[in-house]
C-alpha positions in Angstrom: 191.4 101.0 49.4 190.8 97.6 48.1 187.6 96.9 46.5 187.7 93.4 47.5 187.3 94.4 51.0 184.5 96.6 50.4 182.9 94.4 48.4 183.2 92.0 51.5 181.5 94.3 53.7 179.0 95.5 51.6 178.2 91.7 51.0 177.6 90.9 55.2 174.4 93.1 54.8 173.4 91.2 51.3 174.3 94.7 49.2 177.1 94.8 45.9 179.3 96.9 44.4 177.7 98.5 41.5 180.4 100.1 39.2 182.1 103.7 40.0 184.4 106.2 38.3 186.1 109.1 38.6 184.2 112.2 39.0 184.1 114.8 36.3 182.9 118.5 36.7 179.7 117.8 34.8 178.9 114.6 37.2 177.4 116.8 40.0 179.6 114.7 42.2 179.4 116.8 45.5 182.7 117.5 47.1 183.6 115.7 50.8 182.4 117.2 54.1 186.2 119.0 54.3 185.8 120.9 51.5 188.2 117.9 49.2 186.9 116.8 46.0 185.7 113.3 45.4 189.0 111.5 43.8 186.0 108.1 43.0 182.3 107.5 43.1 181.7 103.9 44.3 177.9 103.0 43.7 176.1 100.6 46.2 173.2 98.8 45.8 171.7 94.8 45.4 170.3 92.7 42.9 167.4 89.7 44.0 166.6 89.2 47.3 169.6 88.8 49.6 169.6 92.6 50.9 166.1 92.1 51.5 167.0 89.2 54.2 169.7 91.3 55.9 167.1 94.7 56.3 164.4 92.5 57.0 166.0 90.7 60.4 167.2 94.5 61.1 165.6 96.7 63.6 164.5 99.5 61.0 162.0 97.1 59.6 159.2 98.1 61.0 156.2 100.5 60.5 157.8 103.5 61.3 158.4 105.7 57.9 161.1 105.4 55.8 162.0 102.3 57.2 164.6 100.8 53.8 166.1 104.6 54.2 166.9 104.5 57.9 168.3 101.2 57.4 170.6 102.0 54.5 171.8 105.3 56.6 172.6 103.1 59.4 174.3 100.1 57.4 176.0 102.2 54.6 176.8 104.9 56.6 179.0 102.2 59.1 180.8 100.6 56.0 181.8 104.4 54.8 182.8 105.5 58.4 184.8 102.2 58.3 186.2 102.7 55.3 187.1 106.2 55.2 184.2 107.2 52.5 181.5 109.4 52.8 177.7 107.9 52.0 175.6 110.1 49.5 171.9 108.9 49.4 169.1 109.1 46.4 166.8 110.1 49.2 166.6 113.0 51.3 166.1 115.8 49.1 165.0 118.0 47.1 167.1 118.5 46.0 168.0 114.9 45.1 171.7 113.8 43.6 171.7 112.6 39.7 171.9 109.0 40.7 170.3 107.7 37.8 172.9 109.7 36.1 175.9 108.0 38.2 174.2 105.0 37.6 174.7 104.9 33.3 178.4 106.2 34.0 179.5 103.5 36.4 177.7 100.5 34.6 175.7 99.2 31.4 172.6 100.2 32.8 170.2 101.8 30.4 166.3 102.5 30.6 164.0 99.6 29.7 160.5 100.1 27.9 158.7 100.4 31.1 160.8 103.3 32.2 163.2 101.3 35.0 166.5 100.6 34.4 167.8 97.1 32.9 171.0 95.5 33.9 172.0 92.8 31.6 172.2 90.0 34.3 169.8 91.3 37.0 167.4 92.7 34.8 165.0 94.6 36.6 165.7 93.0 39.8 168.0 95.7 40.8 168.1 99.1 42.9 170.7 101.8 43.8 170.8 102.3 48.0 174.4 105.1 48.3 177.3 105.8 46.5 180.0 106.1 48.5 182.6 109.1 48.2 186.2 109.2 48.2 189.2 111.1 48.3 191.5 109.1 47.1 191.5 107.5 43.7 189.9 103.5 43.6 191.4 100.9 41.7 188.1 100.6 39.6 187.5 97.9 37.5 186.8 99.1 33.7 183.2 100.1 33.1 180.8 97.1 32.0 180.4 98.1 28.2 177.7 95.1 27.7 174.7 96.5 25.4 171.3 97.1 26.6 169.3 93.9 26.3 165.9 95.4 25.1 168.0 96.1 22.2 167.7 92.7 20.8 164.5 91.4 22.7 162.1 91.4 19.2 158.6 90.8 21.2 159.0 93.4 24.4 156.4 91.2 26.7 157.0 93.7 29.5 154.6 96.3 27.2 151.7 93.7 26.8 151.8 91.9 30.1 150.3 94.7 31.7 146.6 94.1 32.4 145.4 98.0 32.4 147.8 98.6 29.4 149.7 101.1 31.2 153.2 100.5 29.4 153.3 101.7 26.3 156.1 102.9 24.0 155.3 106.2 24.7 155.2 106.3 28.3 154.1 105.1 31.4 149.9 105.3 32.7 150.7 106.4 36.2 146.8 106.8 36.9 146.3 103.1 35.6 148.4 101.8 37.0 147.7 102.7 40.6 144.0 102.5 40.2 144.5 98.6 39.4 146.6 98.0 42.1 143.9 99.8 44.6 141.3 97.7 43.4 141.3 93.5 44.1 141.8 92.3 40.7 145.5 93.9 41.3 146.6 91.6 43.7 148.5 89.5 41.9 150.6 92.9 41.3 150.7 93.9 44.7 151.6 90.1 46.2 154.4 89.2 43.3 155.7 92.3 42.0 154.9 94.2 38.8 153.3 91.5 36.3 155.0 93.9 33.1 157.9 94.2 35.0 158.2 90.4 35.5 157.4 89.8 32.2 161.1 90.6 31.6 163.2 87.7 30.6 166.2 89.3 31.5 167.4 88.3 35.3 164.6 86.1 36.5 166.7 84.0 39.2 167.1 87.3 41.0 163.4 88.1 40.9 162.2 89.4 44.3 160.6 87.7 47.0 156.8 88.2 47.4 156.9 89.7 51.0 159.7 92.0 49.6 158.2 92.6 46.3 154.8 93.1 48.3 157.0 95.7 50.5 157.7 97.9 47.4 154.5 98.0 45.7 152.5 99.1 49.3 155.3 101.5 49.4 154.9 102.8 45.4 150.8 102.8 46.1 151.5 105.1 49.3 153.8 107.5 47.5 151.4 108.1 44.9 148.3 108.4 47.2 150.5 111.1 49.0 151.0 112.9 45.7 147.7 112.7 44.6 146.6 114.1 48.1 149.4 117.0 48.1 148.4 117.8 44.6 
C-alpha cells in the first residue's frame, strides 16, 4: 500500500498521516478482526483547522453526542474499508487503546508543561482521531527524531499565561481550571481556545479556529461536569 495514496485520502476529509511503525509485543497493538497480527500501525489525525472544515459541513455535526466520534467512525472507517486496514479508535472504551503510547513511537511527540503533547511544527494544534491497522508491512517513512521543543524554550509562557494559575510544573489545577471557564471572566478561554495553551510559540499558523476551538472547550467543560456529577 502506498502511503501517498493514503495520505491523499486522508487529506479529502482535511486529516494527515501521523507517523506509524511496526508493532512490537509490548505496543498493545491488537491483532486484525481475523485473528492476523498487525504487520504496521498507521496513526491518523490533523493539525490547525482544515479537519475542522471537512466535519463541520458533515452531517455528524450536530447536537447529537459524540458528534467528532461518529464522524471519525464514518470517514476513517471508509478510508480503512477502502484501503484494506482496520480503524482502531481512542474512544469507545474502557478499556481505551495506549494511543498516547503509539503516538511517542510513531513521531517526536513528547508531553509539554501543560500536560498535552507538543509536535515540533504544529505545536499544540494537534490531535490523534484512529490508527489504522494492517496486515501487511507499510513502506513507513523513518521516525521524526526532532527534539522536544520545550526543551530549549527558556521562559515556558504557557505556565504563566494562565489567569487561575492552573499550570504549574507540577501539575495541572483541573478544579481551576473549569471553575474559570464556568464563570464570565473565562470567555476569552472558552471563545479562542486555552489562553496557556496558546501561549505556546510553537505552531501558531495552525492555531484553531474560534468556532472550532469554542467546540472543544464546551466539549472539555461537559466532560468534566459529567465527572464531577458521576463522582
Amino acid at each position: 500500500m502506498e502511503i501517498a495514496t493514503l495520505a491523499a485520502a486522508l487529506g479529502a476529509h482535511g486529516l494527515i498521516l501521523r507517523g506509524g511503525f511496526r508493532p512490537r509485543a509490548d505496543d498493545g497493538v491488537p491483532p486484525l478482526a481475523d485473528g492476523r497480527p498487525t504487520r504496521a500501525l498507521v496513526m491518523v489525525g490533523n493539525a490547525g483547522p482544515e479537519m475542522w472544515r471537512a466535519f463541520a459541513a458533515s452531517p455528524e455535526h450536530d447536537s447529537a453526542p459524540d458528534s467528532l466520534d461518529r464522524w471519525s467512525e464514518r470517514v476513517i472507517g471508509a478510508v480503512a474499508a477502502e484501503l484494506g486496514a482496520e480503524a482502531l479508535f481512542p474512544f469507545g472504551g474502557p478499556p481505551y487503546l495506549p494511543f498516547i503510547a503509539w503516538a511517542k513511537r510513531a513521531e517526536a511527540v513528547a508531553e509539554s508543561p501543560l500536560g498535552i503533547l507538543i509536535h515540533p511544527d504544529y505545536g499544540l494544534w494537534h490531535a490523534y482521531r484512529a490508527a489504522l491497522a494492517f496486515a501487511e508491512a507499510v513502506d513507513l517513512a523513518p521516525r521524526d527524531q526532532r527534539p522536544r521543543p520545550c526543551d530549549t524554550c527558556a521562559e515556558r509562557p504557557c505556565l504563566s499565561a494562565c489567569p487561575v494559575g492552573a499550570f504549574t510544573e507540577s501539575g495541572y489545577d483541573v478544579a481551576a481550571c473549569t471553575g474559570h471557564i464556568s464563570a464570565p471572566a473565562g470567555i476569552d478561554c472558552m471563545e479562542r481556545a486555552c489562553g496557556a495553551r496558546r501561549a505556546c510559540p510553537v505552531g501558531r499558523g495552525y492555531i484553531y479556529e474560534p468556532a472550532q476551538a469554542r467546540f472543544h472547550m464546551e466539549h472539555f467543560l461537559a466532560a468534566r461536569r459529567r465527572a464531577g456529577a458521576a463522582a
